[in-house]
VOGU-3710 file (C-alpha; in Angstrom, 3 decimals, decimal comma):
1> xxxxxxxxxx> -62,078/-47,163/-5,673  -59,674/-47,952/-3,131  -56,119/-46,636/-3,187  -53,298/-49,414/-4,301  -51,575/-50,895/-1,269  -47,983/-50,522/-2,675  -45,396/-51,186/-0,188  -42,659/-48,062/-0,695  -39,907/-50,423/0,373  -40,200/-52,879/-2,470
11> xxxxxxxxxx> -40,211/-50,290/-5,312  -36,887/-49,576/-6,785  -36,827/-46,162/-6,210  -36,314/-46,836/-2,103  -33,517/-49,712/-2,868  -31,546/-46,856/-5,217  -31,978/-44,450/-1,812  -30,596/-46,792/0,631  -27,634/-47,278/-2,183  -27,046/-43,286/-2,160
21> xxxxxxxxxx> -27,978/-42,662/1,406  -24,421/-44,624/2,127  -23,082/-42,029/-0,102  -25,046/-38,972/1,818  -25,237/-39,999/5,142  -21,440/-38,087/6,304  -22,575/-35,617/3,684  -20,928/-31,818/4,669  -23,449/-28,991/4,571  -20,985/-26,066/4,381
31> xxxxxxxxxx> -18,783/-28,426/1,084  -22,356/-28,715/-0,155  -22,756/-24,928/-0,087  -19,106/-24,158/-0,654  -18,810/-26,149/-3,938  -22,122/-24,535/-5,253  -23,205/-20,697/-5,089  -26,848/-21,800/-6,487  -27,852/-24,382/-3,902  -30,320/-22,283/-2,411
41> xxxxxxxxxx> -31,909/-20,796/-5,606  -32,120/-24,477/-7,051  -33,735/-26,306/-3,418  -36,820/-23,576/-2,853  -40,268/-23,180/-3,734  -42,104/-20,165/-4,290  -45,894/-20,344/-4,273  -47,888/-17,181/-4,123  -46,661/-15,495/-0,536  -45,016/-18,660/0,538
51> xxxxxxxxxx> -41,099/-19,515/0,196  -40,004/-22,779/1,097  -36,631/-22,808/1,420  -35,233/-26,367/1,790  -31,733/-26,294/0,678  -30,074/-26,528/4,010  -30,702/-30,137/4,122  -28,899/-33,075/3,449  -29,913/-33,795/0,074  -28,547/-32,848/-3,314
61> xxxxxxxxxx> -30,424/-33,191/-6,647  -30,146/-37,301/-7,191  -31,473/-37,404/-3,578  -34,652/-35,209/-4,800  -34,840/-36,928/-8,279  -34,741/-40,537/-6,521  -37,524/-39,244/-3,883  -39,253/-38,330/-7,210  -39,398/-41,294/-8,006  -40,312/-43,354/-4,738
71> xxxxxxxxxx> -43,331/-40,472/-5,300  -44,208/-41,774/-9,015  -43,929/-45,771/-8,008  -46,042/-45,282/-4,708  -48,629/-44,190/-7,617  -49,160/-40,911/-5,454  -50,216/-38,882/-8,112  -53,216/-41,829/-8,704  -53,788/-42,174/-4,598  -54,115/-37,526/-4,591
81> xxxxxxxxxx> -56,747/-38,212/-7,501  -58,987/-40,335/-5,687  -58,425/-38,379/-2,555  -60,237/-35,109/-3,913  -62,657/-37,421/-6,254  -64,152/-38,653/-2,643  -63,600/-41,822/-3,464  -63,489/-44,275/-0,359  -59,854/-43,810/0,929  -60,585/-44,512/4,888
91> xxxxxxxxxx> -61,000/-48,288/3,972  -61,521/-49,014/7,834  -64,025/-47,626/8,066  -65,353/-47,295/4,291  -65,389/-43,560/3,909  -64,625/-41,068/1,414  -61,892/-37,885/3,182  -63,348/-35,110/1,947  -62,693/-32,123/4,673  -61,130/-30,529/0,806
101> xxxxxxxxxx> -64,708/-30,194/0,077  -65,498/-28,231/2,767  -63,369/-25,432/0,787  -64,360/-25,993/-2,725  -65,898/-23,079/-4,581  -69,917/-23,156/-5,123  -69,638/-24,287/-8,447  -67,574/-27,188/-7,857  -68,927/-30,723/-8,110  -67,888/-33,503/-5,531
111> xxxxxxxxxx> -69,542/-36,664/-5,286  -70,110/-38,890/-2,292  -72,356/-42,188/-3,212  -73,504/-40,488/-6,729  -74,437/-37,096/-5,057  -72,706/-33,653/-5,316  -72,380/-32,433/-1,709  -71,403/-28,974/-2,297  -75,041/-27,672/-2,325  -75,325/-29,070/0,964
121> xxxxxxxxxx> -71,683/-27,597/2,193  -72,810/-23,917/1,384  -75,939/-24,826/3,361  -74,368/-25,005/6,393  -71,697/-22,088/5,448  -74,902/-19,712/4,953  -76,437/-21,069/8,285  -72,562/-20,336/10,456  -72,772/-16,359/8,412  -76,089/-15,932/9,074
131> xxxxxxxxxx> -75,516/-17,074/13,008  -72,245/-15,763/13,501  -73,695/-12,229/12,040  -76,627/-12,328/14,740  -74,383/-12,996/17,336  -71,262/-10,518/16,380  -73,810/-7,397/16,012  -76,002/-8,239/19,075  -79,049/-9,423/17,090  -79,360/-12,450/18,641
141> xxxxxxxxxx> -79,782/-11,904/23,266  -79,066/-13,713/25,757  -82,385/-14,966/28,126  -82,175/-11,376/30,110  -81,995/-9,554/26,798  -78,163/-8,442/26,683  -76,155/-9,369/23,640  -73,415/-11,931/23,998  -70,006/-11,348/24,819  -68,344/-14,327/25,378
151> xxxxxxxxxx> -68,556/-17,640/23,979  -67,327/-20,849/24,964  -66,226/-23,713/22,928  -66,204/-27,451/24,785  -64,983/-30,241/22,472  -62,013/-32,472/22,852  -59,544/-33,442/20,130  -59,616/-31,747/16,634  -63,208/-30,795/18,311  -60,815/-28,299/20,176
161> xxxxxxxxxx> -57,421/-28,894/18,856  -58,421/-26,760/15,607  -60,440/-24,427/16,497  -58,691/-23,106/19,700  -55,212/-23,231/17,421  -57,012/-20,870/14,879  -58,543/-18,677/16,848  -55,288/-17,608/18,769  -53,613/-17,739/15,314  -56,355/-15,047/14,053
171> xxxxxxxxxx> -56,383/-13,015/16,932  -55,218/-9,786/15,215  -58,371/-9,724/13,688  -60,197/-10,620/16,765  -63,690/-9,277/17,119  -65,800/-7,788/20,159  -66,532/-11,608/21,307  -64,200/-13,495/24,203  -63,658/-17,129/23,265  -62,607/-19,456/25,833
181> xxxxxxxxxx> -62,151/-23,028/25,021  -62,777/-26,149/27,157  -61,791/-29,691/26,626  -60,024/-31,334/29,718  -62,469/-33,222/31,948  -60,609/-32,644/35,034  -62,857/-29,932/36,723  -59,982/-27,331/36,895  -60,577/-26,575/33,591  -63,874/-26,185/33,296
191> xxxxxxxxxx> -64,441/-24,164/37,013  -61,726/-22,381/36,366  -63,286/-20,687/33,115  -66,931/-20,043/33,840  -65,454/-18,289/37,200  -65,114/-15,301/34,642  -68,235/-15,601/33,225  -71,373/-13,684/33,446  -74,428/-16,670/31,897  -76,345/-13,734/30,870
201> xxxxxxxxxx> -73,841/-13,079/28,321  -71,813/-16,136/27,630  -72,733/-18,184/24,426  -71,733/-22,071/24,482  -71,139/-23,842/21,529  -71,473/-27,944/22,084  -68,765/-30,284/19,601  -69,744/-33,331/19,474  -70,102/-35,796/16,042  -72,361/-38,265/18,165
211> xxxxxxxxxx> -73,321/-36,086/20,846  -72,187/-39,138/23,425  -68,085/-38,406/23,579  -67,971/-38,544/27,194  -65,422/-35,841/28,388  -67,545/-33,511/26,461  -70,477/-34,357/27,647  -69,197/-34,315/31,346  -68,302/-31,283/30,620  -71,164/-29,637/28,874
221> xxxxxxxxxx> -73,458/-31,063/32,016  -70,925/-29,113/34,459  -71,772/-25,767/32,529  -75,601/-26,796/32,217  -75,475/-27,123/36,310  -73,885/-23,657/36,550  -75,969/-22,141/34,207  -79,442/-23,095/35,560  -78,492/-22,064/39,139  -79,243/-18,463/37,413
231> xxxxxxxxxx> -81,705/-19,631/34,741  -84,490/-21,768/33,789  -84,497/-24,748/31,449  -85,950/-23,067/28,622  -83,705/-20,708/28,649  -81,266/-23,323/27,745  -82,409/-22,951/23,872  -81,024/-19,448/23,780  -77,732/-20,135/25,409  -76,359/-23,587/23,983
241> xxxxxxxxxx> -76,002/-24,526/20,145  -74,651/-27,798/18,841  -72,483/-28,974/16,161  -73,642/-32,723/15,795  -75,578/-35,432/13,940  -76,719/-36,716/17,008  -80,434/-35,068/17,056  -82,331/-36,868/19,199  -79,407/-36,116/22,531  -78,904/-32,963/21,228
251> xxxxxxxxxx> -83,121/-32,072/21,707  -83,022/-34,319/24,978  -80,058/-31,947/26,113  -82,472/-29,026/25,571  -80,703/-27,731/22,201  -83,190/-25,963/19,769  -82,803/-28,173/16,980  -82,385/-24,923/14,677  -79,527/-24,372/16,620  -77,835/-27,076/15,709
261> xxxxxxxxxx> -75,102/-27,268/12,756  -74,457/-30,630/10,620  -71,424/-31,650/9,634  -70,648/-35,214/7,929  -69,009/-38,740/8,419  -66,326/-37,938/5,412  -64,616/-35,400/7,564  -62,250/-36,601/9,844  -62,289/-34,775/13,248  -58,879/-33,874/13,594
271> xxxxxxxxxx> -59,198/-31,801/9,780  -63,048/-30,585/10,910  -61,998/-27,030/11,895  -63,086/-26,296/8,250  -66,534/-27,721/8,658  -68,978/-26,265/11,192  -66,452/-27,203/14,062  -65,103/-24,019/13,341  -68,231/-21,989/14,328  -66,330/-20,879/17,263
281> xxxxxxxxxx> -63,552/-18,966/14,547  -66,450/-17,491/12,648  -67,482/-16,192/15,951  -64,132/-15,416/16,788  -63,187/-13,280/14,397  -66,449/-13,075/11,534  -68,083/-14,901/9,571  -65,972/-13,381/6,203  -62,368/-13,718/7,607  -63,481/-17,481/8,310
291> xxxxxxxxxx> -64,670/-17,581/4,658  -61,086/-16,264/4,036  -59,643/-19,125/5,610  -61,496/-21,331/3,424  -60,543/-19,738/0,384  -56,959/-19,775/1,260  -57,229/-23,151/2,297  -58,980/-24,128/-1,412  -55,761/-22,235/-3,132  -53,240/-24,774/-1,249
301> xxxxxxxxxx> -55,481/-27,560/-2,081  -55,350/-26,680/-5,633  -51,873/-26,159/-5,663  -51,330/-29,875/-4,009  -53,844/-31,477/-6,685  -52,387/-29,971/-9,476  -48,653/-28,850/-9,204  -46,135/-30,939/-10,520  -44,288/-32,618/-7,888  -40,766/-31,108/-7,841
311> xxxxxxxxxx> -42,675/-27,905/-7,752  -45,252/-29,123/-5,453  -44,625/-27,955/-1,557  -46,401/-30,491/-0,019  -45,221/-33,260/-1,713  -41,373/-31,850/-1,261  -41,798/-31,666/2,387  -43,484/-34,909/2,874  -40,341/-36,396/1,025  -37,694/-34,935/2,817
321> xxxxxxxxxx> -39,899/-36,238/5,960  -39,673/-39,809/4,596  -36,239/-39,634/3,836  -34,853/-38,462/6,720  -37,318/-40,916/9,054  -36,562/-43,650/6,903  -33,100/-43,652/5,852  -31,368/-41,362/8,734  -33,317/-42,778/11,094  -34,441/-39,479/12,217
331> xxxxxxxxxx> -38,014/-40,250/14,239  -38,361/-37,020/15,819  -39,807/-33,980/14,279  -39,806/-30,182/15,794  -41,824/-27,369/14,843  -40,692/-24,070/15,707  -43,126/-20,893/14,549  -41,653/-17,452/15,254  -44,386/-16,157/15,659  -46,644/-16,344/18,839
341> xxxxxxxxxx> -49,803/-16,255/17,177  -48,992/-19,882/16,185  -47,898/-21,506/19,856  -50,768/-23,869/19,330  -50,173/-25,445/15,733  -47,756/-27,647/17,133  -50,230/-29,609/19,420  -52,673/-29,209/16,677  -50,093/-31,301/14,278  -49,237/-33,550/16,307
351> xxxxxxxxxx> -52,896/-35,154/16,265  -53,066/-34,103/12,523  -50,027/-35,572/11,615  -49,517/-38,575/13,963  -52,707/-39,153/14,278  -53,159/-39,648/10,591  -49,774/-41,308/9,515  -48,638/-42,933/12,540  -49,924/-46,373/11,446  -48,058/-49,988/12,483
361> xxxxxxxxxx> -50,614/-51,757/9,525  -50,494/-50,961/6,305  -54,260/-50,664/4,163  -53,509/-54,501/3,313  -53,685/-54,966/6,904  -50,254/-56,425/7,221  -47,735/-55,472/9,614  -45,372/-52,250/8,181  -41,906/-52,929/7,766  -40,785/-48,903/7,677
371> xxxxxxxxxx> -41,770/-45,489/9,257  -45,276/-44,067/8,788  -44,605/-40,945/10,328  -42,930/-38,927/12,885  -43,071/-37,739/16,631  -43,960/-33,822/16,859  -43,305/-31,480/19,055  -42,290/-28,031/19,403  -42,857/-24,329/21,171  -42,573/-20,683/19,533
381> x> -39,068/-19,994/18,692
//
């Protein structure tokens, strides 16, 4: 089932907003806090470790009860349903988004076309532990015999966006492995990185969905050159694994076809880092802190599916984004983190998050007449 195109602007929830935004709009944040000691008890969220502390914006509680509202009329509660059903959501191109499945438990049951794809999910988890393992304790050599110490990632996108933000966000538990990541076709990059390299030791890990994206390709065939000026082609097998569907070029390119991890058309690549894609985190920092990360993941997921929404954090935070886009006109969005392990979530976001809502058409495939999203950006604090 496909989710209900409801415009948000014709609901009545949205014309009661633009009545009390006239009302809010010169609103005082130090009256606001001034006339009431509780403000910040009564506008935060506490979910396990998290706080979300949203009082210091310009809302009071008719501003979060109307938003409520907009929330129950848009049928969102319906459209987050279908979302973790699989059900086929990505109507362009008729396609379940199911990167939540890539966290479930083992016992869970999600369908795509009448089949349950978790048995299939921990397939691939099993082959990234049992991989990641070989390669972390120096089971598995490189062509002259020594075990690997550095690997290198080439993807572009959320083939590189994801994994290169988590890695440097997990680096405290960082592992005897280098990872380097390349994704920019200009040569720079590339040169510029394998100049450190020994290819007796350096693993390289392929990202491609279709095994054609050009950059990546260009890429990978720059590293191939290098590598064979100091090895032979068979030696190729030992040094370059794949994370495709694409087969066939992936054999051609001289990939042992063991070596090379599925993933699936209902996972968008700019949410993949949770699929295979993030081989390069397993590596990165082993295969049971990237099961970790799953499991964390599958706790927020649960909390979004099931929470109600005035106690639901994403859901609060995608309203306040709405209403200050919308109604204050407010198109810009900045994320600080203040803390340097996270300097790469903001470029990671901003494909997430533009990428995803930053739509002109609506699902009817009608022009929009309000804000889809907004424009990211930010540095560490």
């Amino acid at each position: 089932m496909a989710l209900q195109n409801i415009n948000p602007t014709t609901t009545l929830a949205w014309q009661n907003l633009q009545k009390h935004f006239q009302e809010m709009q010169n609103a005082s944040m130090s009256a606001m806090f001034s006339e009431d000691n509780t403000r910040a008890t009564q506008f935060h969220l506490q979910w396990n470790d998290f706080v979300v502390d949203y009082s210091k914006n310009i809302i009071n509680q008719k501003t979060i009860d109307l938003l409520l509202e907009l929330a129950n009329e848009a049928q969102l509660k319906e459209a987050i349903a279908k979302y973790f059903d699989g059900d086929i959501i990505n109507q362009t191109e008729n396609r379940a988004v199911l990167h939540t499945a890539l966290r479930a438990t083992a016992t869970s049951s999600i369908k795509v076309d009448g089949k349950n794809v978790v048995p299939e999910i921990y397939e691939v988890k099993n082959k990234i532990k049992n991989f990641t393992n070989e390669v972390v304790n120096g089971d598995r050599k490189g062509f002259t015999g020594k075990p690997f110490t550095d690997v290198v990632n080439i993807g572009i996108g959320g083939s590189d966006l994801g994994p290169a933000m988590a890695v440097e966000a997990l680096q405290f538990y960082k592992n005897n492995l280098n990872i380097h990541f390349v994704s920019n076709v200009d040569g720079d990059h590339v040169n510029e990185i394998i100049k450190k390299l020994n290819p007796e030791t350096t693993l390289f890990v392929i990202v491609s969905k279709t095994f054609t994206t050009q950059e990546t390709l260009t890429n990978s065939e720059t590293i191939r050159k290098w590598f064979l000026q100091s090895a032979k082609q068979e030696d190729v097998a030992k040094h370059f694994v794949a994370v495709s569907t694409n087969i066939k070029n992936v054999t051609e390119f001289g990939i042992n076809p063991e070596n090379v991890f599925p993933m699936w058309d209902w996972v968008g690549g700019r949410f993949s880092l949770w699929s295979a894609v993030g081989l390069s985190i397993s590596l990165a920092v082993g295969f049971d802190n990237f099961d970790e990360l799953l499991i964390g993941a599958n706790e927020m997921d649960n909390h979004f599916k099931t929470a109600d929404f005035d106690k639901n954090i994403p859901v609060t935070l995608a309203l306040l984004s709405i209403w200050y886009n919308n109604f204050f006109g407010s198109e810009s969005e900045a994320l600080i983190p203040y803390t340097q392990y996270l300097q790469k979530l903001a470029p990671y976001l901003q494909q997430a998050t533009m990428e995803s809502n930053g739509k002109s058409v609506g699902r009817d495939g009608k022009p929009v007449n309000y804000q889809t999203g907004t424009i990211i950006w930010g540095e560490p604090g």
